[in-house]
C-alpha positions in Angstrom: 19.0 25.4 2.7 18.7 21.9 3.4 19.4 19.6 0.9 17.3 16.3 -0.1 17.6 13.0 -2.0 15.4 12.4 -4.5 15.0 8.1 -3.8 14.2 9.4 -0.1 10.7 10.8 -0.9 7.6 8.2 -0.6 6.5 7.3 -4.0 2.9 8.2 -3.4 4.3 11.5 -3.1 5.4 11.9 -6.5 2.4 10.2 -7.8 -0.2 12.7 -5.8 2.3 16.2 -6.9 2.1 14.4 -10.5 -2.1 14.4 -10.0 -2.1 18.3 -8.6 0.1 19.4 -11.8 -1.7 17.5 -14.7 -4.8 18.9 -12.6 -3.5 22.5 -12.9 -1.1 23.1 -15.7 -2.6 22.4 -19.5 -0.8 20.2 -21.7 0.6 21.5 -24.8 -1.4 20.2 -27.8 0.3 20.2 -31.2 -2.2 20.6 -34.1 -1.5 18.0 -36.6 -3.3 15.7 -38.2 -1.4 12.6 -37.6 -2.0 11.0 -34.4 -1.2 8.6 -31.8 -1.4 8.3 -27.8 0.1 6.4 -25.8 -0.6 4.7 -21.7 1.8 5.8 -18.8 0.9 3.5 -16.6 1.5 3.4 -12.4 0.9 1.2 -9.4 2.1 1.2 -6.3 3.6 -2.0 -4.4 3.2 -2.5 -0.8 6.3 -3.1 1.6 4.2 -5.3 3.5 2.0 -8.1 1.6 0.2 -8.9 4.0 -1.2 -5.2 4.7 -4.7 -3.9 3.6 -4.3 -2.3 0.5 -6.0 1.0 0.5 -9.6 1.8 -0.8 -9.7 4.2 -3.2 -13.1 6.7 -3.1 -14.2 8.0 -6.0 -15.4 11.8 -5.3 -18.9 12.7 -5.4 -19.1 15.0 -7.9 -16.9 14.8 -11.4 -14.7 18.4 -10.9 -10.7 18.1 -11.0 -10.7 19.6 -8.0 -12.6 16.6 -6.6 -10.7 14.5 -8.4 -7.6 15.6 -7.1 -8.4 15.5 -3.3 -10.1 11.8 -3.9 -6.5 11.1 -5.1 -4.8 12.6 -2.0 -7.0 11.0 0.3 -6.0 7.8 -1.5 -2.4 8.4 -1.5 -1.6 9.8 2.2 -3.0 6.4 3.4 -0.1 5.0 6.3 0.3 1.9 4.0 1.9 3.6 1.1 4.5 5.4 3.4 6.9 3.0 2.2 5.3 1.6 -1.0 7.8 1.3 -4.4 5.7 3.0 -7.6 6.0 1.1 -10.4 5.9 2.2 -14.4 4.9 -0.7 -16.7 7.1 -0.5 -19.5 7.1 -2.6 -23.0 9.2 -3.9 -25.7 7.8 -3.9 -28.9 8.2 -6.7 -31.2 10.7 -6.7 -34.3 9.5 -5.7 -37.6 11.5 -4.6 -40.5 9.0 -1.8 -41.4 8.4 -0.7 -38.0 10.3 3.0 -36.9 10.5 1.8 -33.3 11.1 -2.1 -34.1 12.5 -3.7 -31.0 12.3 -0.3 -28.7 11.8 0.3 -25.3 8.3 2.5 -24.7 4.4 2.6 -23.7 1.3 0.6 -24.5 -0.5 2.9 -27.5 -0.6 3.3 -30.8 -2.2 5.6 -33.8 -5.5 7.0 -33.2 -8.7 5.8 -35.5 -11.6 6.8 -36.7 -13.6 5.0 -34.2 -11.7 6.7 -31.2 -13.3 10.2 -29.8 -10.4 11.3 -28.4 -6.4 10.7 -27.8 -7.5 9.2 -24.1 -9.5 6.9 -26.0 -7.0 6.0 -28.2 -4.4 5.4 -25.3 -7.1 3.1 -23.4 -8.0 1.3 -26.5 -4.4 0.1 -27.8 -3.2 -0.4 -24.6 -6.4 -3.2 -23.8 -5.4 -4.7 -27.3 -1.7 -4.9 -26.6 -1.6 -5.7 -23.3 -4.9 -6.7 -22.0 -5.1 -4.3 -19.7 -8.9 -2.3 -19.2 -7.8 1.0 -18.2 -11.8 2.1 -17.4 -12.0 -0.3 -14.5 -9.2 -0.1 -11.4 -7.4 2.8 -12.6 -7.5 6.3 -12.8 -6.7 8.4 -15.7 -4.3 11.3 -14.0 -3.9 13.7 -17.2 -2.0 13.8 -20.0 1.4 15.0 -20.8 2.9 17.5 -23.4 2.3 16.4 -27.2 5.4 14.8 -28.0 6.1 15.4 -31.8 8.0 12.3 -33.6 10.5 13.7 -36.0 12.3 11.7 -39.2 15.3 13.0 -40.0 15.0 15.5 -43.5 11.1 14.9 -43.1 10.2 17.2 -40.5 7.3 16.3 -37.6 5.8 12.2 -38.8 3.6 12.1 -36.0 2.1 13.3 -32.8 2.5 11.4 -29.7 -0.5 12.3 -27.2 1.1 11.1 -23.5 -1.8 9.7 -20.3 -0.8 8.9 -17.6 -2.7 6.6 -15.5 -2.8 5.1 -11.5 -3.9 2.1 -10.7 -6.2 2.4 -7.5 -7.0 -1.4 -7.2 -4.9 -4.0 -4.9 -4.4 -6.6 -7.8 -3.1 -6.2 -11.3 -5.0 -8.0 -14.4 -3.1 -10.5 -15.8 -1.2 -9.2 -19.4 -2.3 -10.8 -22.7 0.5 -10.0 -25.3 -0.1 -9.3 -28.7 2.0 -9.9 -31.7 3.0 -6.6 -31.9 4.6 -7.0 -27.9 8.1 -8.9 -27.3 7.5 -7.8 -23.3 6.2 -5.8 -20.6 7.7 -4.8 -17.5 6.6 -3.2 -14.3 9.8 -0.8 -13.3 10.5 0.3 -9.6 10.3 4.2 -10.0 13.2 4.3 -7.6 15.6 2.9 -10.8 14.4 6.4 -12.4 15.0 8.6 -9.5 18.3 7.2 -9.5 19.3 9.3 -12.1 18.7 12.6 -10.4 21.0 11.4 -7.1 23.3 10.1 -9.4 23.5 12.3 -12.4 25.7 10.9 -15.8 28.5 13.1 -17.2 28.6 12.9 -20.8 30.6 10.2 -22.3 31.6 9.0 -18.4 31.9 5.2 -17.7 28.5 5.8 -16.7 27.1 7.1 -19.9 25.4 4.6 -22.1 23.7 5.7 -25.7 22.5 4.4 -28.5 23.6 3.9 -32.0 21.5 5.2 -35.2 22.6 4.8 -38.8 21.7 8.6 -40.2 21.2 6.7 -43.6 18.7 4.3 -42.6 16.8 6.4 -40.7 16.5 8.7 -43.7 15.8 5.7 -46.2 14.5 2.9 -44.2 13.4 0.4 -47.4 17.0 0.2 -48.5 18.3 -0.9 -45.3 17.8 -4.3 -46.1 19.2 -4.4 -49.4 22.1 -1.6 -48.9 22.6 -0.6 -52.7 25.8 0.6 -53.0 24.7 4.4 -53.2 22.7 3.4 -49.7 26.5 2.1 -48.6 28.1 5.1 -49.5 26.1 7.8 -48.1 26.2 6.0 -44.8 30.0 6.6 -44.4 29.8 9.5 -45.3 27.0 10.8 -43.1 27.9 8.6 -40.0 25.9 8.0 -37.0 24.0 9.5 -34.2 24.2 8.7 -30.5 21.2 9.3 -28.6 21.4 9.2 -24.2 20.2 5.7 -23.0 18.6 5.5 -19.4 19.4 2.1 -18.1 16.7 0.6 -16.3 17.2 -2.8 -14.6 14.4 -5.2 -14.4 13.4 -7.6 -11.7 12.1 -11.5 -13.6 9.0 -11.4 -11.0 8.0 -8.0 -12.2 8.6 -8.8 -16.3 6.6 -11.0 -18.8 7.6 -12.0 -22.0 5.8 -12.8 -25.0 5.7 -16.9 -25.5 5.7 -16.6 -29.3 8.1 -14.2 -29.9 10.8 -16.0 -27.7 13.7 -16.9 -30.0 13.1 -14.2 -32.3 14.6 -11.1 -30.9 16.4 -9.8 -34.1 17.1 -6.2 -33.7 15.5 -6.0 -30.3 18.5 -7.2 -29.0 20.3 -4.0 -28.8 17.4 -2.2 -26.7 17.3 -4.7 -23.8 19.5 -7.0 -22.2 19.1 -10.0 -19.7 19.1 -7.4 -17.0 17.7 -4.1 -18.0 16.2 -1.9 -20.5 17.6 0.7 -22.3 15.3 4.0 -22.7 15.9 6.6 -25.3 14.2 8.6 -27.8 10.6 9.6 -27.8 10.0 7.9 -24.6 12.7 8.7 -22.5 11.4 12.1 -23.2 8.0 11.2 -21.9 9.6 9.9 -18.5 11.7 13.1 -18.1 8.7 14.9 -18.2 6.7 13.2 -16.2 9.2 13.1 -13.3 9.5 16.8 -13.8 6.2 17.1 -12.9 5.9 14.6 -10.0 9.2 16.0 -8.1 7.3 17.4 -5.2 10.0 19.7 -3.5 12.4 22.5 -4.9 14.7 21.6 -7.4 16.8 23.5 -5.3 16.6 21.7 -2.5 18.8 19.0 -4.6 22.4 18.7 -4.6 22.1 19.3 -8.6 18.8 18.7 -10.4 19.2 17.6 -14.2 16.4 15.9 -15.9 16.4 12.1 -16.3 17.1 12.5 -20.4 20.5 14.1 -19.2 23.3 14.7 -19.7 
């Protein structure tokens, strides 16, 4: 059998296998009553600026089926033969309180009474953190697997409801920032695929991970203070490392929050000048999501391990 490299693939390919799966295969839905949702956003970058961008027809009628070949139609267009997909990332902003102060992750947010459903939950915190109306010049592709946010000794917090969504029009809304957002960043899919040409051994010079205090996650309100019976259970329970995926970011593609420039904190540790650093909850999301976009046989690669490897 012939083997294949994963960065050789179009983008649009993986986008339009991504549309045929979430069309076909049902997410998993956790029953819980705490919930949240959150935006997986994609656009597609010509090679050539000065091409047409493609038109995107929306199908007659409102079946997934339809739906699906609208999509394909879009995607097979000559122009996005060598068009780079991009994933908007963000950076949340650092708060004591907050779990995922200062992490790397996706427009969204807990669901509220107002909202009928997780998609309108995704749509709605992402136009309030970001700015960006997810009803007009995208396309709402499906939704992932529930992801289920655990805390450590506390079992499941909260249920993370994953959509993913393509943006069919040629130019991108301009991002409005909230408080709550240090950044955002568009990231070339291609930095992702990476990972499955190139895959990490554990604790390699390659491997990166991240750091987490078992104590303070356990009892987050006396990480500020540290009593002494706070100090003392955290050497003797020790620390957790958690697989980082490294994804570098270009300054065109990035904007950072005016107002929260000089304030970093904690966030520090989740980003540098030159890339991001994925983990957790969302790196899971990604993994996911590329599983369902590869569009050939995972056999056809070299080795195929998912992105959240090793």
């Amino acid at each position: 059998m012939v083997t294949a490299v994963a960065s050789d693939i179009p983008h649009a390919d993986y986008i339009a296998q991504l549309s045929r799966h979430l069309a076909s295969v049902p997410a998993t839905h956790i029953g819980i009553c705490r919930r949240s949702a959150v935006a997986l956003v994609i656009r597609l970058v010509l090679a050539n600026q000065n091409q047409r961008y493609p038109e995107f027809v929306p199908p007659h009628d409102s079946t997934r089926a339809a739906e699906v070949q609208a999509l394909d139609r879009f995607l097979n267009a000559k122009e996005f033969r060598k068009a780079r997909a991009q994933l908007l990332f963000i950076q949340r902003a650092h708060h004591n309180q907050d779990p995922w102060s200062g992490n790397i992750g996706f427009p969204g947010g807990k669901h509220e009474a107002g909202d009928g459903s997780d998609q309108s939950t995704a749509e709605r915190e992402t136009r309030e953190e970001v700015g960006l109306d997810l009803s007009a010049g995208f396309v709402h592709l499906g939704q992932l697997d529930d992801s289920p946010a655990y805390m450590l000794c506390r079992g499941i917090k909260i249920v993370v409801s994953p959509h993913v969504y393509l943006q069919t029009s040629a130019d991108t809304p301009a991002f409005t920032l909230t408080d709550e957002v240090a950044s955002a960043h568009w990231i070339d899919f291609g930095h992702i695929l990476d990972r499955i040409d190139r895959p990490v051994q554990p604790f390699s010079a390659r491997y990166q991970s991240i750091e987490v205090d078992i104590a303070a996650r356990i009892f987050r309100a006396q990480a500020q203070t540290k009593p002494w019976w706070f100090r003392a259970l955290g050497a003797s329970l020790g620390t957790l490392h958690y697989t980082v995926l490294p994804l570098p970011y270009a300054t065109e593609y990035s904007y950072h929050n005016q107002r929260m420039l000089g304030r970093r904190g904690a966030c520090a540790r989740f980003a540098s000048d030159t890339e991001l650093y994925l983990w957790g909850l969302s790196l899971g999301m990604v993994a996911g999501l590329v599983d369902l976009s590869l569009p050939l046989a995972p056999a056809r690669l070299p080795i195929y391990r998912s992105v959240s490897s090793p």
